[in-house]
N, C-alpha and C positions, 0 to 999 in steps of 0.2 A: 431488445430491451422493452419492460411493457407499459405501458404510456399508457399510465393509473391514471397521472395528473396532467395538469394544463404546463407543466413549466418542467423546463431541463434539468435543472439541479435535483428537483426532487424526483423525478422519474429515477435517475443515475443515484440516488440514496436508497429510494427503496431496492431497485435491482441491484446494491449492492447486499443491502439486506439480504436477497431470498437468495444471493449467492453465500451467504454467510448461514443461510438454515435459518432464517426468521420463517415464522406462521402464517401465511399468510390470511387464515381468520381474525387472527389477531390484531394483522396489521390492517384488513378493513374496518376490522369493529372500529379501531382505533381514529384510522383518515378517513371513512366515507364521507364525513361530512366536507370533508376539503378537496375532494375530485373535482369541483369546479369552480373552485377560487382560482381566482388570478392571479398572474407571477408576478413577485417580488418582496418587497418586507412584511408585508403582511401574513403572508404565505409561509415565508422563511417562523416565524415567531408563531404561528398557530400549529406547524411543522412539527417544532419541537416541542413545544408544550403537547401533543397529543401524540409522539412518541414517547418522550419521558414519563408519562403521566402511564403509556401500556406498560415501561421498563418498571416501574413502582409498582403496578396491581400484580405484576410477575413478582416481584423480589419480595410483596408480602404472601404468596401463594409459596414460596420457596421456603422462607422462615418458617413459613408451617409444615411442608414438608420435613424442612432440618429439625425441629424441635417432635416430632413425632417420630426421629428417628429413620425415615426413608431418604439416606443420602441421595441414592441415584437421582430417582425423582426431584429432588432439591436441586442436584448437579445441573439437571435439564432445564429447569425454572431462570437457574442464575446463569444457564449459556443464553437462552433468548432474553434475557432481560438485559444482559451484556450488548447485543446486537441491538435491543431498541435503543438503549442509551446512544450507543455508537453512531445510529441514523441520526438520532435529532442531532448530537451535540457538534456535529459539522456544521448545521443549518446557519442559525444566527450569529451576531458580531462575535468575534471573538474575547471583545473583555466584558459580554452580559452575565452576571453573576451567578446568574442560573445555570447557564450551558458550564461556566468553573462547577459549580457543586456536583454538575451530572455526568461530569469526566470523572470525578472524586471515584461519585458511584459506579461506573462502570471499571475501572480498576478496580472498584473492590467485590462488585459481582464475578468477575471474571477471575482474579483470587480464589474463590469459595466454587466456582464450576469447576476449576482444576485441581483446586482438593478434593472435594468431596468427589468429584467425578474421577479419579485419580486417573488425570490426561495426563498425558509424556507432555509435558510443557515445564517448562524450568525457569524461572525469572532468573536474570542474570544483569551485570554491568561491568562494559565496556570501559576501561579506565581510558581516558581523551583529554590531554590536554588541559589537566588538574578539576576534570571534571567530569560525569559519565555518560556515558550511552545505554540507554534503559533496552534490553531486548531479551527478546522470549528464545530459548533453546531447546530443540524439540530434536533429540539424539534419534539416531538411527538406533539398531538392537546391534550391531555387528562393529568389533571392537575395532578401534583404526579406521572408522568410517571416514569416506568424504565429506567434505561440506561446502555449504554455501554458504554465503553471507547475502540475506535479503534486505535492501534498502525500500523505504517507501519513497511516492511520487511528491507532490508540491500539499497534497490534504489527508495522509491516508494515516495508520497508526500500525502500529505490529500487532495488536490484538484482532484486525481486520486480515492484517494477512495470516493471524495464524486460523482464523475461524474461514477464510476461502476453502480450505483444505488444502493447500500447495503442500505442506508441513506433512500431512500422511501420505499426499499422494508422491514425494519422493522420498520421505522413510520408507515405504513400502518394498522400493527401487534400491533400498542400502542406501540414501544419502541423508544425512545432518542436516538441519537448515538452523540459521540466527538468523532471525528476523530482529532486526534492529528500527527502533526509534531515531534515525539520522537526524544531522540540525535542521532543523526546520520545522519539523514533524513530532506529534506524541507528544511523549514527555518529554523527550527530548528540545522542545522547543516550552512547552506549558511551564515545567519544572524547573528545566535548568538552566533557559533563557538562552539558549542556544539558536544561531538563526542559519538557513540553510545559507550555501555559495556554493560557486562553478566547480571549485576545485576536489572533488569525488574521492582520490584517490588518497587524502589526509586521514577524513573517518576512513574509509573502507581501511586502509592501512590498520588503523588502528585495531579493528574488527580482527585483519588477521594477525597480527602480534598477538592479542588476545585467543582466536584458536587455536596458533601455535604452541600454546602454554597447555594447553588439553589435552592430556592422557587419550581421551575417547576420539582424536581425531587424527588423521593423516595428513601431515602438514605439508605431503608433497600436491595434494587433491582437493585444492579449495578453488571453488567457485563464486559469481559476482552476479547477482541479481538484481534486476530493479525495476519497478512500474512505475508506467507514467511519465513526471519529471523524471524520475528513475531512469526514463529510456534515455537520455544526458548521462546520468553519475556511473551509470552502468558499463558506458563505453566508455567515458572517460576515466575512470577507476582501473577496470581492463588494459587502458593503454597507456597509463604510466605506476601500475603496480604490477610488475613481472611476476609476484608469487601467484596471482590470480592463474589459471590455468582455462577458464573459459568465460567468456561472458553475455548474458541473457539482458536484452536490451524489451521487458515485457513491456510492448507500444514504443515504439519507435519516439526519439524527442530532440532532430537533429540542431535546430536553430530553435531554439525558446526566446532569446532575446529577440528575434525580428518579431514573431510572434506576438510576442504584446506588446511591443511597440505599435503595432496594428490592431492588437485591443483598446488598448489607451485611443487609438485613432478613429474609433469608433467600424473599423473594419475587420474586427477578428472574429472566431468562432466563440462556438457556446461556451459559457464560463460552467466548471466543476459545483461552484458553491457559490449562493449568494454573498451580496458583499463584499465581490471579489479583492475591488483595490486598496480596501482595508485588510484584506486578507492577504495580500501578496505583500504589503508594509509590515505587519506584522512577522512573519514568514523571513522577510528579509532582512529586518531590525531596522528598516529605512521610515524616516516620519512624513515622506512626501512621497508620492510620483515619480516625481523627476529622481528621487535619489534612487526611487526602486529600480527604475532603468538603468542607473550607471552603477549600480550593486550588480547585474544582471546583466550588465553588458558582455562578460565573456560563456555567458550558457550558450557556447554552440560548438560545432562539433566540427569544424571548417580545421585543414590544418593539423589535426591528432586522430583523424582513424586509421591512416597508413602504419602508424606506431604501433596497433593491435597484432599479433604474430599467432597466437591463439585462436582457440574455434570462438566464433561467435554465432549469436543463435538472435533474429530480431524476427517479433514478433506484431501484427496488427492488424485493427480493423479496417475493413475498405469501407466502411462508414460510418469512421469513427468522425465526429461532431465537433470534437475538440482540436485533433492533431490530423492533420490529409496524411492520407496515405503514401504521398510524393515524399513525407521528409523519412518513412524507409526504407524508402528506395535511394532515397540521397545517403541514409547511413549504410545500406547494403554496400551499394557502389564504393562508399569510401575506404572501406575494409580490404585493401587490393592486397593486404599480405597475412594475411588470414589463413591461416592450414586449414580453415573448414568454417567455410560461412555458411549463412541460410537465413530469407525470407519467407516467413510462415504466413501468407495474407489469410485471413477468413471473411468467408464471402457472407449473403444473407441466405442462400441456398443452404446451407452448413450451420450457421448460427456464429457467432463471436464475431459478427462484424464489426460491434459497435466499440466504445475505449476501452482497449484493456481487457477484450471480451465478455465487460460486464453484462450481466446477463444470463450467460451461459459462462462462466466463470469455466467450469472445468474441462471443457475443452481446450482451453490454452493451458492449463493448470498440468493434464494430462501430457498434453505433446510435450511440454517445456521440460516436464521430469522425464519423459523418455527419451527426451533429447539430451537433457545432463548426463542420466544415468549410463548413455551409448559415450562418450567423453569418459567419464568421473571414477564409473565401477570397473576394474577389472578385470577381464575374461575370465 
């Protein structure tokens, strides 16, 4: 991961960025002056004002593009100017009024890249519980294809996962992906006031009710994805939703509740995003601490991996900053009735040591779809 700056959050935004196809002249023009500021709010709010501020000089470079009639070139303006948005607008508190207008805008650059760029990407919504799940549909070409159903982690959006590239690199391979805004996350959370919990297998459920309604997919061959927090909803979705047929646990997330309990304790690992504990209140629809822990008290994994009968596939970095390496091995092991597990570590020898393989994204990106597609497509 490349350690631009002085502080964790923002290294892990930018590298998600250049996994996402941001500039990286761009992105110096934009932060050089902040390579040596120090971490914390200050940092967080000079962050996103001098991402947003590159996502605007893109999207009036686009406009002129678009008004002079060269979509493509417009297409490409409003995919990086989608990905600046998307770095800063992690950054600061979540109800600063700024980062609200520059979610607006990144939905709707990201809108205008996939038209004009005419991407296989298809907004779509998830009917849930008298209310929807906002996610991107990026079909395969081959009729009756498999799919997956991709959840995000505890900060991530489905416009990040569709800009990783996971989305081609297992259309390539014949499989479907939904990438879904789950509670917590996205709009799913911004919009529809939806907050994440333990129980994985409600949304995911719903996910597949909703593929099974779809002409274009094979409702015997659905798949269960998830990073991050993911690495939780992914097993646990997996092991009390039988239609799931495999599940991809991208970074392991065995016990999250012990986990920040030891945050809060002041002994946990690097936090994702400034502002954490306002960020996990929000997240959780909890107004305190204390309620966020007892919201949270059943994220773990203790007691339901034996229930998995299914291939599962866990995947992580041996130095990853956020999650040790130990809890997937503690989810490996727990999978004793699994027809076909597997621990994928990446080393720093290799690259995608660090969470999630941010970084070098598509080496896990890579394995995870050739590892579905050996599962998924048939001979």
């Amino acid at each position: 991961m490349l350690q631009y700056f002085r502080d964790y959050p923002a290294n892990l935004a930018l590298s998600m960025a250049l996994d996402m196809g941001a500039n990286m002249a761009e992105i110096d023009r934009a932060c050089r002056d902040l390579r040596d500021h120090g971490a914390g709010p200050g940092l967080a709010e000079a962050f996103f004002e001098a991402w947003a501020g590159a996502g605007d000089r893109l999207v009036r470079a686009a406009e002129a593009d678009e008004a002079a009639g060269r979509r493509y070139s417009a297409a490409e303006k409003y995919r990086r100017a989608t990905v600046m948005y998307l770095t800063g607008e992690r950054m600061p508190e979540h109800d600063n009024p700024a980062r609200i207008a520059v979610y607006d805008r990144l939905l709707a650059t990201f809108g205008k890249y996939v038209e004009l760029g005419e991407v296989n990407c298809q907004r779509v919504a998830v009917p849930y519980q008298g209310s929807v799940l906002p996610a991107l549909w990026v079909p395969a070409s081959e009729a009756e294809a498999p799919a997956v159903v991709h959840f995000n982690g505890l900060d991530g959006t489905k416009e990040f996962l569709f800009l990783s590239g996971f989305g081609t690199a297992l259309n390539r391979r014949g499989v479907s992906v939904l990438f879904v805004d789950n509670p917590g996350v996205g709009e799913a959370l911004r919009k529809h006031g939806l907050h994440n919990f333990a129980e994985a297998e409600i949304p995911a459920g719903a996910c597949v009710d909703y593929l099974e309604e779809r002409p274009d997919v094979d409702a015997d061959r659905i798949g269960m994805v998830a990073l991050s927090l993911g690495g939780h909803h992914a097993a646990r979705a997996t092991a009390f939703e039988p239609r799931f047929k495999l599940g991809v646990c991208w970074g392991a997330n065995y016990d999250f509740a012990a986990r920040l309990r030891a945050r809060v304790s002041g002994s946990g690992a690097q936090p994702s995003v400034p502002h954490l504990v306002k960020h996990l209140m929000w997240v959780f629809g909890t107004n305190s601490m204390e309620e966020c822990l007892e919201a949270t008290r059943n994220f773990h994994l203790r007691g339901i991996l034996d229930r998995i009968t299914q291939p599962i596939l866990i995947t992580h970095g041996e130095e990853d900053q956020q999650i040790p390496v130990s809890e997937a091995w503690s989810t490996y092991e727990g999978c004793v009735n699994s027809s076909r597990r597997e621990l994928r570590r990446f080393t720093a020898d290799e690259g995608g040591e660090q969470h999630c393989q941010i970084g070098t994204m598509s080496l896990g990106t890579d394995f995870m779809a050739d590892w579905i597609a050996e599962v998924l497509v048939k001979p």
